[in-house]
Structure formats: structure tokens, C-alpha cells
DOTI-196802 format. One record per residue (C-alpha): residue number from 0; residue in one letter; chain; x, y, z. Coordinates in nm, 4 decimals. Layout:
! residues N
{rec NUM A A {X Y Z}}
...
//
This chain:
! residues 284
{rec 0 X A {-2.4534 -1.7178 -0.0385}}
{rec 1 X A {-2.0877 -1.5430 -0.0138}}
{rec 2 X A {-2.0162 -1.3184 -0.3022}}
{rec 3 X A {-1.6236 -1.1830 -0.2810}}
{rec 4 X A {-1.6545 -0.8602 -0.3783}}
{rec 5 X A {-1.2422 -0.8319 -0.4282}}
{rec 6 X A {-1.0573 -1.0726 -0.5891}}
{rec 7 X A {-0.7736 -1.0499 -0.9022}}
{rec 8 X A {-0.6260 -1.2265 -1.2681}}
{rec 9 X A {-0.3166 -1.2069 -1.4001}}
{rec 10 X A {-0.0704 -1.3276 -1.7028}}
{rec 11 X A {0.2541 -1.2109 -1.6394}}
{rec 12 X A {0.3223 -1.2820 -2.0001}}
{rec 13 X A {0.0539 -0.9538 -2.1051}}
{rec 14 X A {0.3618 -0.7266 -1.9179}}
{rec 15 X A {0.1880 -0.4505 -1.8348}}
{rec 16 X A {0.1583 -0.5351 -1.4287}}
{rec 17 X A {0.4922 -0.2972 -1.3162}}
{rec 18 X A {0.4270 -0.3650 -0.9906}}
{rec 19 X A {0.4468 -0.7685 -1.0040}}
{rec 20 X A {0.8421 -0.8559 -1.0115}}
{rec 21 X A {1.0167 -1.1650 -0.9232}}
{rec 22 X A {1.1291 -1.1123 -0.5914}}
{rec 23 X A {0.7669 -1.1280 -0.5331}}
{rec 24 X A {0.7309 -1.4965 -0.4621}}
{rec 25 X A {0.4128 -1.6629 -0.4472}}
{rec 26 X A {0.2768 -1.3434 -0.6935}}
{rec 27 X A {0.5016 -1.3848 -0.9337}}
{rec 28 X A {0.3455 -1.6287 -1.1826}}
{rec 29 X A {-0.0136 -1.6786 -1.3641}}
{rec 30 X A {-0.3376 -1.6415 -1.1973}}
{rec 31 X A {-0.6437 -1.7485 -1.3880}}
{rec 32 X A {-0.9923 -1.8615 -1.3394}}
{rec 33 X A {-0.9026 -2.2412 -1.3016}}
{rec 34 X A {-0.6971 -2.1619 -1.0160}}
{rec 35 X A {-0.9431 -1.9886 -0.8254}}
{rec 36 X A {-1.2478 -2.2364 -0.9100}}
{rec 37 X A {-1.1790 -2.5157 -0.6164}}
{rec 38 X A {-1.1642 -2.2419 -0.3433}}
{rec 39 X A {-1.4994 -2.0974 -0.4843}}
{rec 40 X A {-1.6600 -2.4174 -0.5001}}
{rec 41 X A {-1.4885 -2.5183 -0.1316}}
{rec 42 X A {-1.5902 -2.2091 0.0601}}
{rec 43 X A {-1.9439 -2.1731 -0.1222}}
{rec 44 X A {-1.8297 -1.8303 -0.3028}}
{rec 45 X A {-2.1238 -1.8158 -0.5437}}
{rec 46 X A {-1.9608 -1.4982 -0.7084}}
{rec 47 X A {-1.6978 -1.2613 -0.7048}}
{rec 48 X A {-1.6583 -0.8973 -0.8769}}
{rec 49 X A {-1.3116 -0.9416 -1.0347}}
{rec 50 X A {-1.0620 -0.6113 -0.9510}}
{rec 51 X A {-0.8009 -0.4596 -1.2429}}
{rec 52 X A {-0.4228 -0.5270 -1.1223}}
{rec 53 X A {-0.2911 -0.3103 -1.4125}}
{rec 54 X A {-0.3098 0.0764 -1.4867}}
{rec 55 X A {-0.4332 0.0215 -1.8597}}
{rec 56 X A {-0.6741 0.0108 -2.1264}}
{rec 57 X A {-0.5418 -0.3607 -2.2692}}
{rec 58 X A {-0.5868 -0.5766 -1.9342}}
{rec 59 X A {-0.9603 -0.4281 -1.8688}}
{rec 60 X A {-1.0272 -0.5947 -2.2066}}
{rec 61 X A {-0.8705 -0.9152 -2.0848}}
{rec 62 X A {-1.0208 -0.9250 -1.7646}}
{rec 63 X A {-1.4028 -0.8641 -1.9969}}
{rec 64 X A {-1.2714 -1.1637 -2.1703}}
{rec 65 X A {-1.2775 -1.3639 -1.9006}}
{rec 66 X A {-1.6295 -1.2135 -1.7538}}
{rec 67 X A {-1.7745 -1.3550 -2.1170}}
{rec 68 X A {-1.6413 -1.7172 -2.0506}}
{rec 69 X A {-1.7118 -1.7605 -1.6830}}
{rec 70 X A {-2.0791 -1.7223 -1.5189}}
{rec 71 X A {-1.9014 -1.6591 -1.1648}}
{rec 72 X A {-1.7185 -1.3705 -1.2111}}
{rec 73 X A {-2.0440 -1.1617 -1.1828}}
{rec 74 X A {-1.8299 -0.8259 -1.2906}}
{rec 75 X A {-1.5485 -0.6826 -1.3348}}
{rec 76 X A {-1.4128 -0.2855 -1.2099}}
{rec 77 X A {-1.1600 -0.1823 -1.4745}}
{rec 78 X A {-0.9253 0.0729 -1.5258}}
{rec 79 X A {-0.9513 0.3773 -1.7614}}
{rec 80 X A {-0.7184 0.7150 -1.7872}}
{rec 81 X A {-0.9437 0.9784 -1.5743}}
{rec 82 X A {-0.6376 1.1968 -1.6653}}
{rec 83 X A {-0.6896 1.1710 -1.9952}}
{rec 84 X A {-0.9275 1.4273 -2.2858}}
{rec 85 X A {-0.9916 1.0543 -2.4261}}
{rec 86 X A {-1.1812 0.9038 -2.0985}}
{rec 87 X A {-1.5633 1.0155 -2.2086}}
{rec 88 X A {-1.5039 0.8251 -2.5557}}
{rec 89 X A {-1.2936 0.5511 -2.3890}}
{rec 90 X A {-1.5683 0.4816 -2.0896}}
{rec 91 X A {-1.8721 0.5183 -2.3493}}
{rec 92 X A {-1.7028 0.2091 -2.5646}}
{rec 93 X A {-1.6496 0.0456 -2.2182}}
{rec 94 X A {-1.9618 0.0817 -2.1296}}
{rec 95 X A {-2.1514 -0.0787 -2.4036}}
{rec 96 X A {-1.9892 -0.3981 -2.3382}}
{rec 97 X A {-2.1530 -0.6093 -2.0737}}
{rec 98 X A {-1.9851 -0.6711 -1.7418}}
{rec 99 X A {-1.8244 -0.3520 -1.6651}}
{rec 100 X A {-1.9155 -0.2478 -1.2695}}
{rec 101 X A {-1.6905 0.0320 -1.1445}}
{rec 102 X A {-1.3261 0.2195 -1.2420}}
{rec 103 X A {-1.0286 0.1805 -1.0014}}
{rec 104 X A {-0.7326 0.3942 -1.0933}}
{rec 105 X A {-0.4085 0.2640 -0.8964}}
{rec 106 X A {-0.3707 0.5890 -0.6698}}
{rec 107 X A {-0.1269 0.4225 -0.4257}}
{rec 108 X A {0.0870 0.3490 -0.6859}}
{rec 109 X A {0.1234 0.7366 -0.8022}}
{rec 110 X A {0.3537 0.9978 -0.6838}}
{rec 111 X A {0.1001 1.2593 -0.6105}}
{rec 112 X A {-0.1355 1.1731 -0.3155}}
{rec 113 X A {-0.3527 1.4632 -0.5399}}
{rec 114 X A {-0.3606 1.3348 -0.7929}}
{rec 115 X A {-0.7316 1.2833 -0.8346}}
{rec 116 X A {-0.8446 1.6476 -0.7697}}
{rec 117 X A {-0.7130 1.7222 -1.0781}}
{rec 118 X A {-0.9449 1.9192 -1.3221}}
{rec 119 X A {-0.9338 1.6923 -1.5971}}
{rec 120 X A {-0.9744 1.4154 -1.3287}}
{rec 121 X A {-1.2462 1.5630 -1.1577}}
{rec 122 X A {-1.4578 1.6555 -1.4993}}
{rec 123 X A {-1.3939 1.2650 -1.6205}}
{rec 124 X A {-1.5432 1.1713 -1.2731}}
{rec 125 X A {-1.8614 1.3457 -1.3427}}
{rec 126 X A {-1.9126 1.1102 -1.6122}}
{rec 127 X A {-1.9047 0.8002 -1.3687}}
{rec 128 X A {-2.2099 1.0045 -1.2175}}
{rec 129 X A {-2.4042 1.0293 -1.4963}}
{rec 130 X A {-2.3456 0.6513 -1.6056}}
{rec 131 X A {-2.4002 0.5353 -1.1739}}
{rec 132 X A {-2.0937 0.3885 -1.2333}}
{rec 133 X A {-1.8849 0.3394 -0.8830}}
{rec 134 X A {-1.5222 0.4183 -0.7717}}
{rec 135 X A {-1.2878 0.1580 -0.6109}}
{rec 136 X A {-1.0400 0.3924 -0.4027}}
{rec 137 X A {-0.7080 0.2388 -0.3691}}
{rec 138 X A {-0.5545 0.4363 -0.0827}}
{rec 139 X A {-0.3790 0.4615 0.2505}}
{rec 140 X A {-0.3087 0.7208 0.4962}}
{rec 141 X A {-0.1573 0.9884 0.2588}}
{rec 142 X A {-0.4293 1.0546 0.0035}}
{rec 143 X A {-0.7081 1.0588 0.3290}}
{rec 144 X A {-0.7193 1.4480 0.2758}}
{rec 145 X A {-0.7515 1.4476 -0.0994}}
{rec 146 X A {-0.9839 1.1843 -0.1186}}
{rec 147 X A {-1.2179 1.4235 0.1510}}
{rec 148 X A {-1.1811 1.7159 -0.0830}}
{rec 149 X A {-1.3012 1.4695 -0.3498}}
{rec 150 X A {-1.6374 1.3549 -0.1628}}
{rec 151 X A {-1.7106 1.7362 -0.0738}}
{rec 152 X A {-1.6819 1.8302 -0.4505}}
{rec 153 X A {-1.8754 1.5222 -0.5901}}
{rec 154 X A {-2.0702 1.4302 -0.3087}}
{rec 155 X A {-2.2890 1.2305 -0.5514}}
{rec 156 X A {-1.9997 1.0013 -0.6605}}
{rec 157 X A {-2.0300 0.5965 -0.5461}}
{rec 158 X A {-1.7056 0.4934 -0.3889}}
{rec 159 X A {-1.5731 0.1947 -0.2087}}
{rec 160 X A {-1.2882 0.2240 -0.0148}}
{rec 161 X A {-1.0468 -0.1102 -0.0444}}
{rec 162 X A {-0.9080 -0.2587 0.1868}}
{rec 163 X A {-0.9623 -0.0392 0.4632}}
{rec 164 X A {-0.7798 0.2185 0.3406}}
{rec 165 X A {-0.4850 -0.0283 0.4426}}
{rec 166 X A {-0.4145 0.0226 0.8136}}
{rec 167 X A {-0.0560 -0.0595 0.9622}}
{rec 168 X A {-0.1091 -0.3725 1.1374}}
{rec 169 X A {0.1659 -0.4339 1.2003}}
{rec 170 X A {0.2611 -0.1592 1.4039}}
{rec 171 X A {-0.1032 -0.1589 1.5863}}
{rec 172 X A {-0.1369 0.2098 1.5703}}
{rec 173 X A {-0.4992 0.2700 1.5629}}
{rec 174 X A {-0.5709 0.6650 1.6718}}
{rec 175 X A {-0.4873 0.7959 1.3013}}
{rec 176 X A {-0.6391 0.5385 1.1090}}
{rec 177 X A {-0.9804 0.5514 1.3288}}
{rec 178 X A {-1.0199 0.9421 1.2887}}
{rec 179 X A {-0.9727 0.8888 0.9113}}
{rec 180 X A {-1.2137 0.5989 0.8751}}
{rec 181 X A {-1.4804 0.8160 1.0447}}
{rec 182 X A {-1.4135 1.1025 0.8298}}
{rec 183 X A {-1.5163 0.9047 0.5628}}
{rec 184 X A {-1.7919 0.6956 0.6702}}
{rec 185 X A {-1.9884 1.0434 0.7110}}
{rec 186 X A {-2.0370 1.0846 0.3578}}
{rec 187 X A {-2.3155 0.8440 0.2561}}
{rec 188 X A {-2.1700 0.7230 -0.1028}}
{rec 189 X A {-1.9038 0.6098 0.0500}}
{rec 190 X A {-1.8871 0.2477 0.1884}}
{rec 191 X A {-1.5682 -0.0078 0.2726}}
{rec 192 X A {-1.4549 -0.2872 0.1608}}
{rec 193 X A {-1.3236 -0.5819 0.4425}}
{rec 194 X A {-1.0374 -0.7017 0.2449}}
{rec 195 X A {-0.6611 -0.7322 0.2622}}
{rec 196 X A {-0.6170 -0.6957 0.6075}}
{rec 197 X A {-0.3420 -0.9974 0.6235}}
{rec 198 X A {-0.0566 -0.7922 0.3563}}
{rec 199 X A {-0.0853 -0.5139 0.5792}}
{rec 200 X A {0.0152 -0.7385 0.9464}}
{rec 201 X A {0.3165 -0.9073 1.0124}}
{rec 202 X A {0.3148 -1.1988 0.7349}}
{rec 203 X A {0.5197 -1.4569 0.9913}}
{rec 204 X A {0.3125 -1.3669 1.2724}}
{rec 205 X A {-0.0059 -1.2166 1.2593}}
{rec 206 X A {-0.2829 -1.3946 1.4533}}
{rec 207 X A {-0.6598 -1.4202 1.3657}}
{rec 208 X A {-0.7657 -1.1496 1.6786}}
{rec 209 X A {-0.5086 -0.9015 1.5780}}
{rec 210 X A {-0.7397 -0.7637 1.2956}}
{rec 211 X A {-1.0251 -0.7494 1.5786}}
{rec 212 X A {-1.0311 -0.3622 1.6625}}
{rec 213 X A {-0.9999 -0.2565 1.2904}}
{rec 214 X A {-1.3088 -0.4964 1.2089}}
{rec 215 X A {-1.5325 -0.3811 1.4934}}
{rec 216 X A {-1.4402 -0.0114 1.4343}}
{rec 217 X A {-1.5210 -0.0204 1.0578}}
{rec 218 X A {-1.8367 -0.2231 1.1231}}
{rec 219 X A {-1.9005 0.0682 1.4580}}
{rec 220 X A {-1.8424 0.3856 1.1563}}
{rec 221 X A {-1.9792 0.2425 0.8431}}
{rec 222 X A {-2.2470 0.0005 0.9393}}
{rec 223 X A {-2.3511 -0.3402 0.8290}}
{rec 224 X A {-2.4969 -0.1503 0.5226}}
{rec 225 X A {-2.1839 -0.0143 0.3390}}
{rec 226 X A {-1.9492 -0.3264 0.4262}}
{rec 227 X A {-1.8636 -0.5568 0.1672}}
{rec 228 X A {-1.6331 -0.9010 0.2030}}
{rec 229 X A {-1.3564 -0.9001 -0.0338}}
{rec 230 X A {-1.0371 -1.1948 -0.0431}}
{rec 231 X A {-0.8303 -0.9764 -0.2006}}
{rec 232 X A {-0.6944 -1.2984 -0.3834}}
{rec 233 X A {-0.4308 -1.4080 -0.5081}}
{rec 234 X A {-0.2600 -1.0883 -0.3060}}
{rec 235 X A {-0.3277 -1.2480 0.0131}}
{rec 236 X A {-0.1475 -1.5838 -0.0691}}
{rec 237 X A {0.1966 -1.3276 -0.0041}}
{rec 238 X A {0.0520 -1.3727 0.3908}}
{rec 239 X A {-0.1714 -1.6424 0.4028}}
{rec 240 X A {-0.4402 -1.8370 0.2559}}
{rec 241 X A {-0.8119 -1.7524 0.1052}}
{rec 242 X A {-0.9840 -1.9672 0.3679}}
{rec 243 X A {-0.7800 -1.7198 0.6406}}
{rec 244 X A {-0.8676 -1.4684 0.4412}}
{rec 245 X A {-1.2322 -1.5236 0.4692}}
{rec 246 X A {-1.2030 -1.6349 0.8310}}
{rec 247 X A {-1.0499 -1.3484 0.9480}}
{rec 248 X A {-1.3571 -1.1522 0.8650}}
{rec 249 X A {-1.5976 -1.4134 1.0050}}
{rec 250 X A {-1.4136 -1.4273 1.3306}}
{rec 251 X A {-1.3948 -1.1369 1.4205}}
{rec 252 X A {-1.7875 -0.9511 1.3416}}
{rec 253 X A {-1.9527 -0.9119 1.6292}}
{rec 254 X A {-2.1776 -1.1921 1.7813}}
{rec 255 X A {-2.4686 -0.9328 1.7970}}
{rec 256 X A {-2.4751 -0.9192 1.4239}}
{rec 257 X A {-2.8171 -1.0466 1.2930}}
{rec 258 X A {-2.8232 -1.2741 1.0382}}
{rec 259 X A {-2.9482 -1.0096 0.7685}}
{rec 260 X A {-2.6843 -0.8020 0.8418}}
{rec 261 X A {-2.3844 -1.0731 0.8009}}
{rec 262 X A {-2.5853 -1.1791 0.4699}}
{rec 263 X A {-2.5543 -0.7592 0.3319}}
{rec 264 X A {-2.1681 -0.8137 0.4739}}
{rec 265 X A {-2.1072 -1.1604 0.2579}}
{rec 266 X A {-2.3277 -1.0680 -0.0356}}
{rec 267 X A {-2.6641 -0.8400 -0.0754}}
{rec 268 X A {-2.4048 -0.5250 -0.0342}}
{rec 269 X A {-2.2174 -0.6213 -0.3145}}
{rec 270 X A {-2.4847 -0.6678 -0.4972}}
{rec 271 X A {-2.6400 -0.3389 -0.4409}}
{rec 272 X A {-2.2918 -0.1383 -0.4722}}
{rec 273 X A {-2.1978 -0.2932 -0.7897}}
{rec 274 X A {-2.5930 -0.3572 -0.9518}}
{rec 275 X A {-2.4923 -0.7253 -0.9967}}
{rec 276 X A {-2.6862 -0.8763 -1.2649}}
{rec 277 X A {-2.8333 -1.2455 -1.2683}}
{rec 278 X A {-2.5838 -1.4827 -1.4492}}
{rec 279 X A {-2.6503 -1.8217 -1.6085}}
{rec 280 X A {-2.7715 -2.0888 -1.3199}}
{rec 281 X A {-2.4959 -1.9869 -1.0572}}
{rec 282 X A {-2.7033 -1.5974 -0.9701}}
{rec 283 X A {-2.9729 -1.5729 -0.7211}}
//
């Protein structure tokens, strides 16, 4: 069983994704359950934990929606203001809807790489501790040193860094990227997510071993234990395909692997991270 722990919706018509214009190709038009379905049901995806694209309230709602109507999307990590007085009231009427798995506020998208050790920010994250709630980390390079002062002050916060904390590939300079990745792996709450690796090489001409030394040094610092398998669809159409997406992972793990281990990789960790629940027929 494959669960994709990463994976995205959107309606352009909602207007509230300011990141999604037209010179965006491929990205720029609908992306709804339907459309995903055949690759599910092609690659033997039995679930996937469905990621906020949009910094508000309004599209958390509409990605819940979509949790209620389809057994496969096993949960979803939303998107509330942790800047905001309002978060405690806002995340207590979150949370007593069902499917609600983690926060992800859009930190590569703000101007200040400190922005999360803000006060307010850091008092509204204590309440993710008290509900076990988790805390996707969308970063690169820039917020590596906030996001360490962050761990050290809540060391019992549950994050998930995505998509490797989005490594140049295309340049191939590891020696940065390495040091931070092991920085982070020593804090036990914190695990990794395999995922979007092809936006970050060359789109025209990345090949399937180039993501080789990132996969075998995140699988060498965090373990087969705090990995999880994420598509990162329908982002990764803008470079490829999900079935290259998936087999770019597969690929390149290491043959020495066991078979429990890939199966924590491709499912049990996501399961564990987010405290999947049994759905309908389609759960295990």
C-alpha cells in the first residue's frame, strides 16, 4: 500500500491562490479529485493527505469539503493565521471538524525568513502542542536558521519538512544543503518529506540518477523512520509526470532497504505522522 503523503486541489475560480498566474502553464487551470483518481487507481495510491495551496481561512474549508466527499483523501493539513490573536478560536472550530491533520503556513512565500519566531507565532504554536497537531514547514535555504531557533524553543513541536527543504538541483551544490539537512534531522520531531525534487532540477533535462545523492543523504540523516513519500501533485506536472514523480523516489532508495522500511517510506510513516484514521473500505 502507497499512501502520498503530499499532494494538492485547486479552483482558480475561488482567487485566493496569488501565487498561481497564467504564465504558469500546465498549473494554471482546475485541479480536482476526478483528475487525480486514474493515477491513484494506476499506481495503487490507496491514500493521500491532501496539502493547502492558499494562505487562508476559505480554501481550508474547501479542501474539508472535499475530505467529506472522497474516502481517499485520508486528511487534509490546512492553513490558519499563527500571526493572528484569532488562531486559538480559529484552530478550536477547525478542529472539531473531522479531517484536519496538520497546519502549513506558506513561509517561502513571505518576506521575512523570521517570520515564525514571532511571539504571537510562537504562543499560537504551543497550541498545535497541546492539540498533537503537526507542522508542514515550507522552506529552503534561508529560513534553515530560524526554523533551528524554532525546534530549540518548542522542541516538543511535530514538524515535517517538505520537500527537502528544496535543494538546488539544478546547480548540484550539495555541501550547504547536507550540513542543513543534518542540523535538522537531530531533533527527533522533526522528519522529511521525499517530495518535489523534479521543480527544483532542470525541467528540460533532469535525469532519474540526478536526485540520487539528495535521496541517499536524507535517507543516511533522517532514517527510514521519519521519511515520508509525497508527489507533490499537480506541482510536479510543471517538470514531469506523477509516475516520475513516484519513480524517482523508488529508484533511487538504496537496495539494502528492507522491505519494512520501504513500506514506513510509502505508507506506515504517514500514517503515524499524520494519525491517519480508517476510512470507508479503501483504509487498512
Amino acid at each position: 500500500m502507497i499512501i502520498d503523503a503530499h499532494q494538492h486541489f485547486w479552483k482558480i475560480d475561488r482567487a485566493d491562490y496569488s501565487w498561481l498566474s497564467k504564465d504558469m502553464g500546465v498549473l494554471y487551470q482546475d485541479y480536482l479529485p476526478e483528475d487525480l483518481n486514474p493515477l491513484l487507481e494506476k499506481h495503487g495510491i490507496a491514500g493521500t493527505v491532501l496539502i493547502q495551496a492558499a494562505p487562508t481561512y476559505e480554501e481550508t474549508l474547501f479542501l474539508l469539503s472535499l475530505y467529506e466527499r472522497y474516502d481517499w483523501i485520508y486528511g487534509v493539513v490546512g492553513w490558519v493565521d499563527l500571526s493572528s490573536p484569532a488562531f486559538p478560536k480559529q484552530l478550536d472550530s477547525l478542529m472539531k471538524r473531522p479531517g484536519i491533520v496538520g497546519l502549513r503556513p506558506m513561509l517561502q512565500d513571505l518576506e521575512n525568513s523570521d517570520w515564525i519566531l514571532q511571539e504571537q507565532v510562537i504562543e499560537n504554536l504551543k497550541w498545535l502542542i497541546r492539540y498533537n497537531l503537526p507542522l508542514d514547514l515550507l522552506i529552503n535555504n534561508k529560513h534553515i536558521s530560524s526554523i533551528l531557533t524554532l525546534l530549540k524553543t518548542l522542541p516538543n513541536l511535530m514538524t515535517v519538512i517538505d520537500h527537502m527543504a528544496k535543494p538546488n538541483i539544478t546547480k548540484g551544490d550539495l555541501s550547504e544543503w547536507k550540513e542543513d539537512m543534518y542540523a535538522l534531522s537531530q531533533f527527533p520531531n522533526v522528519w522529511c518529506k521525499m517530495s518535489g525534487l523534479m521543480t527544483q532540477a532542470n525541467p528540460a533535462m533532469w535525469k532519474t540518477e540526478d536526485f540520487e545523492p539528495y535521496i541517499h543523504h536524507i535517507v543516511q540523516t533522517f532514517g527510514p523512520s521519519r521519511l515520508l513519500f509525497g508527489s507533490d501533485w499537480p506541482v510536479c506536472l510543471s517538470a514531469g509526470s506523477y509516475d516520475e514523480a513516484l519513480q524517482i523516489i523508488k529508484r533511487n532508495l538504496q537496495e539494502n532497504l528492507t522491505n519494512e522500511e520501504m513500506d514506513k517510506i510509502f505508507s506506515n510513516n504517514a500514517k503515524a505522522f499524520y494519525k491517519l484514521k480508517k476510512r470507508g473500505d479503501s483504509h487498512e
